[in-house]
N, C-alpha and C positions, 0 to 999 in steps of 0.2 A: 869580415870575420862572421863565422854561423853562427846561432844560437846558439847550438851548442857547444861549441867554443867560448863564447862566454861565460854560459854558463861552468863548464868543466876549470875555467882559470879561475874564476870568481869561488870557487870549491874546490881547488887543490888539494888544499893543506890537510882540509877537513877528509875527503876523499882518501890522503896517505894512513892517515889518521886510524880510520877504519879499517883501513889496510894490516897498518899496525898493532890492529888489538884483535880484528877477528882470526888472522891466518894463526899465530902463537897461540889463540886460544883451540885451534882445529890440533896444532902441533902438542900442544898438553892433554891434551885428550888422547892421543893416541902414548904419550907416559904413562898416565893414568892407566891403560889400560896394562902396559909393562906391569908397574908398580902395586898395581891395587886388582887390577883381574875385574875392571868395571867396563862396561862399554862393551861387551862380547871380548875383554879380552884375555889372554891366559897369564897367570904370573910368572917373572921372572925367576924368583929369588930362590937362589939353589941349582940357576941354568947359568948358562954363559958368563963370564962376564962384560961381555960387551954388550948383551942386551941388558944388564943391572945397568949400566955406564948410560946407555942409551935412554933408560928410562927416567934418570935421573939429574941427567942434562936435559931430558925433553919436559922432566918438572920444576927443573929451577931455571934454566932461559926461557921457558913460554910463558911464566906470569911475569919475571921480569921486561921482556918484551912486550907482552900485552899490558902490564903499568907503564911504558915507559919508564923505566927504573934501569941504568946501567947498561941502555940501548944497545950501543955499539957494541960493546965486548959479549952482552950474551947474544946478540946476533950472528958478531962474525962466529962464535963457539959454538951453536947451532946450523951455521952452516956450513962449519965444516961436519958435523957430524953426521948430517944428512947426505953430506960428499962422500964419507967415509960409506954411512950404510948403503950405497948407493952400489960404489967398485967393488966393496967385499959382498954384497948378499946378493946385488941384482945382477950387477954386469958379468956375472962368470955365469950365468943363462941365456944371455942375448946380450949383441952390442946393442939393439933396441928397446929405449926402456919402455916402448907399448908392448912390447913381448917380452920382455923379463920384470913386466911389475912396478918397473921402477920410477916411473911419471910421478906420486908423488913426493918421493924425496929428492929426486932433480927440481920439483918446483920448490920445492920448503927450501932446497938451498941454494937457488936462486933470489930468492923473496928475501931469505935472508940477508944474505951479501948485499944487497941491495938497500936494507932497513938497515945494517951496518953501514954501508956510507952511505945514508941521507941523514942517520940520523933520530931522533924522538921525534922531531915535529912537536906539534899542538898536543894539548890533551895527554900529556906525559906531565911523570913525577921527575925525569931530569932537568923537565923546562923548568919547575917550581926551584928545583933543588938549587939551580945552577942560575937563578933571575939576578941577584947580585954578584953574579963572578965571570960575566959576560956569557958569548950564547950559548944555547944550549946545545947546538950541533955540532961542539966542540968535546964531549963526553961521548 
């Protein structure tokens, strides 16, 4: 086994971990900019209402995500909605999402589905929550 193979088993957890708190914190960010018009970005409120919806799943699942609070469900509920903004805004411009734009909500709801079944990990408010009611990768 390589070094780094050691090393990278030896730093899993911690590895998903960061996983887990940085990408929700990129996906709230771009709420914020729906919600509040911060970040270059423009406001919603009075437009669509699937971009009010979007902004408002993208600020209450990205800090629950990024706490570890409530993992699983605001994950899988962030990725579908990344699935969703995906087929209705990008894919009726290209089936390619390098040409229709759409690279980063195919990753967010991949990353998602994924933090949806694996789980909080370490460094989560489910692992605290949930320490006497057996694991935590069961919320």
């Amino acid at each position: 086994m390589s070094w780094l193979s050691v090393f990278l088993d030896r730093h899993s957890e911690r590895i998903y971990a960061l996983m887990r708190i940085v990408v929700p914190f990129i996906y709230l960010c771009h709420g914020a900019q729906k919600l509040f018009g911060v970040l270059g970005g423009h406001l919603v409120w009075g437009g669509s209402p699937l971009f009010i919806a979007a902004g408002l799943i993208e600020m209450s699942c990205g800090p629950l995500m990024l706490l570890g609070l409530f993992t699983r469900p605001a994950a899988f509920i962030a990725s579908g909605e990344m699935a969703v903004a995906y087929f209705l805004m990008h894919l009726p411009h290209s089936p390619w999402p390098i040409l229709n734009h759409g690279e980063l909500p195919v990753i967010f709801s991949f990353v998602f589905l994924y933090i949806a079944a694996h789980g909080p990990g370490i460094w989560s408010l489910d692992r605290l929550r949930l320490a006497g009611n057996g694991p935590a990768s069961s919320s």
